[in-house]
C-alpha positions in Angstrom: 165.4 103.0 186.7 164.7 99.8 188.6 162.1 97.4 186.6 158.9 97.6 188.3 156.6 94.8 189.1 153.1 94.8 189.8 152.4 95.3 193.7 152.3 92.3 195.7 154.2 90.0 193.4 157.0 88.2 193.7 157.4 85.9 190.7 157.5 86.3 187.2 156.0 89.8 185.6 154.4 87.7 182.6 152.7 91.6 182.0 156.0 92.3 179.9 155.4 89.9 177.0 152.4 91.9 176.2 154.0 94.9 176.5 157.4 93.8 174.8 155.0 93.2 172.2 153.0 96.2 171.5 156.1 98.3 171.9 157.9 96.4 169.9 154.8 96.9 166.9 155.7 100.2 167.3 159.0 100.1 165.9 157.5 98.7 162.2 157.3 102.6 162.1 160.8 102.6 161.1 160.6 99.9 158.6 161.9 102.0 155.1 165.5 102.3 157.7 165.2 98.4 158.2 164.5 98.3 154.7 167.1 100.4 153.7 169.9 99.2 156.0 169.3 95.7 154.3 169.2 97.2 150.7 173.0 98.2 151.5 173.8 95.8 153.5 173.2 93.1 150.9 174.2 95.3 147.6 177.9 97.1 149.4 178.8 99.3 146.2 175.5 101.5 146.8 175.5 104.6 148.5 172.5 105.5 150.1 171.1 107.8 147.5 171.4 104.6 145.3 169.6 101.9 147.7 166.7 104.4 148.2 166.3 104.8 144.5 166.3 101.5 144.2 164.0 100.3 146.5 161.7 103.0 145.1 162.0 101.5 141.7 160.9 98.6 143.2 157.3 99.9 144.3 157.3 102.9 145.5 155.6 104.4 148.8 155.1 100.7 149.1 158.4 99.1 148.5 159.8 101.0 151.2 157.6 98.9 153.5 158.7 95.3 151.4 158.3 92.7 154.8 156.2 94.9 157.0 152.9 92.5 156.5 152.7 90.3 157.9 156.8 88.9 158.4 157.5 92.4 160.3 154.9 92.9 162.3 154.9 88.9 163.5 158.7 89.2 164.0 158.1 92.3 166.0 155.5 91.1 168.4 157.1 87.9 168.9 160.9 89.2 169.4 159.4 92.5 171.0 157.7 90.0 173.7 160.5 87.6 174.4 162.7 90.4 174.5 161.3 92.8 177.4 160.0 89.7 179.3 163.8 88.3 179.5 165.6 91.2 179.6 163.4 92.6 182.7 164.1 89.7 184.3 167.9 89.7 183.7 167.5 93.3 184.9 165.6 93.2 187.6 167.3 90.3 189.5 171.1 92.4 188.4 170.1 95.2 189.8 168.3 93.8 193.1 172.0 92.0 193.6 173.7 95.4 193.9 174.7 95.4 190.3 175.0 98.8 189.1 172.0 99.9 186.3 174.0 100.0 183.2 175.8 96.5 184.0 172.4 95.1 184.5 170.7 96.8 181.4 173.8 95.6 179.8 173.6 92.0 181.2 169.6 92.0 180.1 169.9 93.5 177.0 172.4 90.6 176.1 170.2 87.9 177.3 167.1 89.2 175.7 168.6 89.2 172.4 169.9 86.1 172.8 166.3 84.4 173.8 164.3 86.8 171.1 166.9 85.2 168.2 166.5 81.7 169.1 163.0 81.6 169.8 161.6 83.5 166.8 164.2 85.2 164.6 165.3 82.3 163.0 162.4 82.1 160.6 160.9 85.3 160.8 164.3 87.1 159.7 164.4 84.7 156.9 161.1 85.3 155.6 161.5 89.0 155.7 164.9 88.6 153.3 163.0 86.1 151.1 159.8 88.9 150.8 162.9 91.6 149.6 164.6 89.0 147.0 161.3 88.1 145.7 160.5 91.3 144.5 164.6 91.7 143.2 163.2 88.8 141.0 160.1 90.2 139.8 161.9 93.1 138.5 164.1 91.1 136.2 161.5 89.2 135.4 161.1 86.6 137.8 157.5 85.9 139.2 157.3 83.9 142.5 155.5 83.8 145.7 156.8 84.2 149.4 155.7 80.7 150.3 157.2 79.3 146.5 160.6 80.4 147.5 160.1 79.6 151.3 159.2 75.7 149.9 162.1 75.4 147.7 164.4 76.7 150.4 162.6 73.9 152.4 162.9 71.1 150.4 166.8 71.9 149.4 167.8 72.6 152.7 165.4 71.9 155.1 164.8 73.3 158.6 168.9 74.6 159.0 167.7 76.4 155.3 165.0 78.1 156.8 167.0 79.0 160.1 170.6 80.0 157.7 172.4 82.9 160.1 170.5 82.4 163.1 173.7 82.4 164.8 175.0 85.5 163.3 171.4 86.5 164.4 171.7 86.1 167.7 175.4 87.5 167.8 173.8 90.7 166.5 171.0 90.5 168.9 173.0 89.6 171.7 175.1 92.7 170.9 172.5 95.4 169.5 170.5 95.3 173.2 173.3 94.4 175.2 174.9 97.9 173.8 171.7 99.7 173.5 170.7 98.7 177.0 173.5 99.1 178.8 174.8 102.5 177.3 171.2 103.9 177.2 171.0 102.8 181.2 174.8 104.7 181.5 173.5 107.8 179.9 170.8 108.4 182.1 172.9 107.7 185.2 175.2 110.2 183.7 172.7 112.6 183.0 171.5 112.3 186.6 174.9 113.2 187.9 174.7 116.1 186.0 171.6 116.8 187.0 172.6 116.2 190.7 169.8 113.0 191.1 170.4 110.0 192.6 169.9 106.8 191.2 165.8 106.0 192.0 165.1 109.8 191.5 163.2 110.1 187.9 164.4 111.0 184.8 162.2 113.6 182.7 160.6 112.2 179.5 163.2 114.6 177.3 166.3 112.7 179.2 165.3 109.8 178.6 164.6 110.0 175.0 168.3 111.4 175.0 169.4 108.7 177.0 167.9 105.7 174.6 169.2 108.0 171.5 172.7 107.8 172.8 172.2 103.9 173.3 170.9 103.4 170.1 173.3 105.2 168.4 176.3 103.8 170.6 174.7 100.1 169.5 175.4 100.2 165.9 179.1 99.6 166.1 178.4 95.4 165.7 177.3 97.1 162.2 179.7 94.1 160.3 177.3 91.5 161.8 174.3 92.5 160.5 175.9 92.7 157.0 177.3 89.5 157.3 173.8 88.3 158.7 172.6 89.7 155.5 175.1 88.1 153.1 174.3 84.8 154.8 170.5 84.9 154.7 170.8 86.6 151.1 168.8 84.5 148.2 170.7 86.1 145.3 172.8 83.9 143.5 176.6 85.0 142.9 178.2 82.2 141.2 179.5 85.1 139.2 181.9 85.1 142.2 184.5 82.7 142.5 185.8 84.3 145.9 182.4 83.7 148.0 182.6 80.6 150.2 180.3 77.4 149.0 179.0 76.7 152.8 179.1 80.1 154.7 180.3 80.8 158.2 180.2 83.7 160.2 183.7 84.1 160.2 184.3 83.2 156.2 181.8 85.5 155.5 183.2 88.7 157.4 186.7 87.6 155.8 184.8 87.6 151.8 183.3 91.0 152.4 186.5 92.3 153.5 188.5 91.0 150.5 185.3 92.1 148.6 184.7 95.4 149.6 186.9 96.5 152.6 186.1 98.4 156.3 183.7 100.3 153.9 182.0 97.2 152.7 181.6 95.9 156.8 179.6 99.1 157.7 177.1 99.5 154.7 174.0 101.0 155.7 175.2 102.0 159.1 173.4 105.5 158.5 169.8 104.6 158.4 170.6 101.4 161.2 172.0 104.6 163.2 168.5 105.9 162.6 166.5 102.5 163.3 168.5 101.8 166.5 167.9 105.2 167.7 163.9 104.7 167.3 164.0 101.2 168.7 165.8 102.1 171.4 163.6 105.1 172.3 160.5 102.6 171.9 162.0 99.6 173.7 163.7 101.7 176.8 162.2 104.7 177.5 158.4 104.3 176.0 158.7 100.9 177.3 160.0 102.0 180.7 156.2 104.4 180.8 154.0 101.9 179.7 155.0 99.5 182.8 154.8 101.9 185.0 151.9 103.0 183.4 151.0 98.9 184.2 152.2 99.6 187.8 149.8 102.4 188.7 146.6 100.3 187.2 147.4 97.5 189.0 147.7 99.8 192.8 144.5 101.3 191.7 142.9 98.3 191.4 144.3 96.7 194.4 143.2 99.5 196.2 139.7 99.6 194.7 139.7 96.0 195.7 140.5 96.4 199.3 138.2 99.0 199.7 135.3 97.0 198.3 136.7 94.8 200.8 136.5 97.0 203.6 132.9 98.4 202.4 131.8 94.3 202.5 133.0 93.8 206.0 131.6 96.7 207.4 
């Protein structure tokens, strides 16, 4: 499915920041998974039974939701918004240049990642992680605030502190929507062979859903990232450790949690990201996908109202 833009324009749709946004706020549904995902990510000898204990140990109904106000839902509406605007672009100039849909999805997911890492992740990521390890602290004992911790990363380490893994962040990034675009914009030009559509007939609401769930599935293969992205951004101290790398790398940090804890180790919390990617995906492609066209059939009825105010006045 081409990306749509409103009638009569040729430029920039700024229309899908807004909705990159809001459909992106709609994803914090799935926090426990994000939660979850990071539990296992950052502590590799639990299984999942274990992290979700944990985490419930931690607070509850309301530990399961550690981040979600107000780090997750300001990460969300600013990385929601960067991401659709950028990657419709990416899309929508790839496919109007004869580049096949999931080459261009893939193409745009890439670039949207990429841009929504950069421009917002850096911090916002970090903040979420800090919000977890606080309460890790207050459990043994610990008391400190969000913004005591963000301070004394601060003033030890200054703005390359607060912005620790933002490359790994946007490796991930660049990956997760690349994958999930691309193979979400393959399924549904596979389902519409089967289906015996061609490429601008529609896709049912049920197809797509499959489509994006296949995509965000597919997408969680660059699982080793994200738990490297984890390891880097992770407050805990492990001094305990002699093996674990004084200044950490993206690359010296994949190699420590394979001598630490194997392939195994690499793909911790894989099952509830599987989970999250397949409810972000669903969000970001194919709900997103309805909204702007949603957007689309406002805007004609408005132009047309207009022109036949128009006509009305001249008459």
């Amino acid at each position: 499915m081409a990306i749509q833009r409103e009638p009569g324009q040729k430029g920039i749709n700024w229309s899908n920041i807004a909705v990159g946004a809001i459909m992106n706020m709609v994803t914090t549904l799935g926090q426990p998974l994000e939660v979850l995902k990071t539990q296992m990510a950052a502590n590799r000898s639990q299984t999942m039974l274990q992290a979700t204990k944990a985490v419930w140990a931690r607070g509850g109904v309301a530990g399961m939701y550690q981040g979600l106000i107000p780090w997750a839902w300001i990460e969300a509406s600013t990385k929601g918004g960067v991401l659709l605007f950028t990657a419709s672009e990416i899309e929508t100039a790839g496919v109007g240049m004869g580049v096949s849909p999931a080459t261009a999805g893939l193409l745009g997911g890439m670039g949207g990642g990429i841009a929504q890492a950069y421009a917002t992740m850096g911090f916002t990521t970090c903040m979420k992680t800090v919000e977890i390890t606080r309460h890790k602290e207050a459990a043994v004992g610990v008391e400190r605030s969000t913004f005591q911790v963000f301070m004394d990363i601060y003033r030890r380490e200054g703005i390359k502190g607060i912005n620790k893994g933002v490359n790994a962040v946007a490796v991930r990034q660049c990956t997760n929507w690349g994958s999930r675009m691309g193979f979400a914009r393959l399924a549904e030009t596979m389902i519409r062979n089967v289906r015996g559509k061609g490429e601008k007939d529609s896709l049912g609401a049920m197809d797509k859903i499959l489509a994006s769930s296949i995509g965000g599935a597919l997408a969680t293969w660059n699982q080793p990232i994200e738990v490297v992205r984890v390891e880097m951004q992770s407050m805990a101290k492990t001094t305990a450790n002699a093996n674990r790398p004084a200044k950490l790398t993206i690359l010296n940090t994949l190699g420590f949690i394979y001598k630490e804890n194997g392939i195994k180790g690499l793909y911790r919390g894989v099952t509830p990201r599987i989970g999250l990617g397949i409810w972000q995906t669903i969000c970001m492609v194919s709900f997103a996908d309805y909204v702007k066209a949603w957007y689309v059939f406002v805007c004609c009825l408005r132009v047309e109202k207009a022109n036949i105010n128009y006509r009305v006045k001249k008459s």
